[in-house]
N, C-alpha and C positions, 0 to 999 in steps of 0.2 A: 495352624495347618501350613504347611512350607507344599506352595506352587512345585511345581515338575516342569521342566522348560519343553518345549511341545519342540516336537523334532521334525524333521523333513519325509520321517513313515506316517508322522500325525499326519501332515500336511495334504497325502494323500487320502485319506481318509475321508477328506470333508465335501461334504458336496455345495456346488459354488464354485465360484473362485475366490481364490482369496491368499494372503502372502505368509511367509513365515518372518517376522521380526522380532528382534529382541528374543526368541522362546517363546513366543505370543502369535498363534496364531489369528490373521487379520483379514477376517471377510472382507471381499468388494462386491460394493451395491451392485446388481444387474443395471446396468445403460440404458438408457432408450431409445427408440427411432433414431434419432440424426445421428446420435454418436456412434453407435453400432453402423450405421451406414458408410458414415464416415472413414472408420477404421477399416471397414469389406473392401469402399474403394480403393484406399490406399493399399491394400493386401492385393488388391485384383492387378494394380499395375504393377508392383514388385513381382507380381507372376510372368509380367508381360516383359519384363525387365530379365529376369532367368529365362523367357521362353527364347528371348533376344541373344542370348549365350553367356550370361553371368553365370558366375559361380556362386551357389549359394541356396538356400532355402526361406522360403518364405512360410514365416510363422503368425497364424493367425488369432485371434482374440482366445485366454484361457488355458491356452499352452503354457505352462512353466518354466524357466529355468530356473534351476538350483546347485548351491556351492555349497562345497564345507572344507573348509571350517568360514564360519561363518563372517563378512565384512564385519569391519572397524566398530561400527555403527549397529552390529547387533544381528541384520538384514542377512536372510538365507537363501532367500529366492524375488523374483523379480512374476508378472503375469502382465506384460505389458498387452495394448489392444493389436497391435500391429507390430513386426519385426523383422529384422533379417541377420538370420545366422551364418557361418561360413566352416562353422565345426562341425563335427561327424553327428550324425542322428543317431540318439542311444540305441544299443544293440536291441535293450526292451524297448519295444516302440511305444509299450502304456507308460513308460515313466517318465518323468519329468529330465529337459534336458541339464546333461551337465555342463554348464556352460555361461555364457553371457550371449546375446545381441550385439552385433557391432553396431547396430541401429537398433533404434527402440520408438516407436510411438505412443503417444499417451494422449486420449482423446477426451476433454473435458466433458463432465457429465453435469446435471441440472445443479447437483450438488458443490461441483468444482470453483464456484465462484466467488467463496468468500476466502477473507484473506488468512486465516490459517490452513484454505484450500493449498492460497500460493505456496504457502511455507512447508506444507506436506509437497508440492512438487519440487519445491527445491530442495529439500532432504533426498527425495527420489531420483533427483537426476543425478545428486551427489556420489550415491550410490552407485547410480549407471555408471556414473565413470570410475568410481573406484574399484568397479567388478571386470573392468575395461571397455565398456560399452565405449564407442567413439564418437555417432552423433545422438542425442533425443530430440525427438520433436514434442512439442508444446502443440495442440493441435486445439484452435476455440471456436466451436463451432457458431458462438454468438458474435463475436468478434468478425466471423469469418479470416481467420489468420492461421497462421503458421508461427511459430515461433522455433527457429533452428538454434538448439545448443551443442557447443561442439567441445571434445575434453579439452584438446587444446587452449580455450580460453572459454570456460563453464560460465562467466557473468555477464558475459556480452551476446545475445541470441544476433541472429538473422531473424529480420522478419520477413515473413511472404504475404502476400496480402494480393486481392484480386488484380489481375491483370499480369502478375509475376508468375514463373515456373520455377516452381518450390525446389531443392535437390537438396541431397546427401552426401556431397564432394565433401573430400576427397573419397569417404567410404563407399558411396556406390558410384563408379565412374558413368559418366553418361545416362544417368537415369536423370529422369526431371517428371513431375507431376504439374499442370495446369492451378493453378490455384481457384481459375473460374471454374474448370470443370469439375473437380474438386468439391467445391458445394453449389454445383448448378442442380 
């Protein structure tokens, strides 16, 4: 029996979230408490960060972005937990963006901690920047950290760790997050 590669009109279809790769569509587990907390705060102060006079939109956990033709790597769409766009909101406002994150957040979940987890994030961020994404965070809410990866030099992260205020320089000028308040 020959597979059908599952398209970006499948994608819409599912209920969930979940990505399109390879022509495979790929459920994500629903998060739990902290990390879904986690992810709203970081989305609440990017709000506070546009309320402040940025340009841009803050995208929150479940939203889509999708390309075609598809990355290197197979990857069609991206459902990070947190984001910030600076491209037009699609005219259909039920569809998925066309586009990338010039920021991306990804918030570890109970699941994210073994080490073919790491290696699914590092394909992932790979991806972010090959779609143009410019920073992704690493966000561990066990750890309590931050891990900032930026395209410019993808193997080297920043870390944030409490007592430090977290940012997205050069992508979002002036924005900074608390890292204590962050997971107080």
């Amino acid at each position: 029996m020959i597979q059908v590669a599952a398209t970006l009109n499948d994608l819409m279809k599912v209920d969930g979230k979940a990505e399109l790769i390879g022509g495979r569509i790929v459920s994500i587990m629903p998060t739990g408490y902290w990390p879904g907390e986690l992810a709203f705060r970081i989305s609440l102060s990017l709000r506070d960060y546009i309320a402040s006079g940025a340009k841009g939109h803050v995208i929150a956990d479940s939203v889509g972005y999708a390309f075609d033709p598809p990355l290197p790597s197979g990857r069609q769409s991206f459902s990070p937990d947190s984001s910030f766009y600076t491209g037009r909101v699609p005219k259909k406002h039920m569809r998925y963006i066309d586009g990338f994150p010039i920021f991306a957040v990804e918030v570890r979940s109970d699941s994210d901690y073994a080490l073919a987890a790491d290696q699914e994030y590092e394909e992932k961020r790979a991806d972010y920047f090959a779609a143009g994404t410019e920073i992704v965070w690493d966000v561990d809410p066990i750890a309590e950290m931050i891990s900032a990866y930026k395209a410019a030099d993808p193997a080297t992260p920043v870390v944030f760790r409490r007592g430090d205020m977290a940012d997205a320089e050069p992508s979002l000028p002036g924005w900074r997050l608390s890292v204590d308040e962050l997971f107080k």
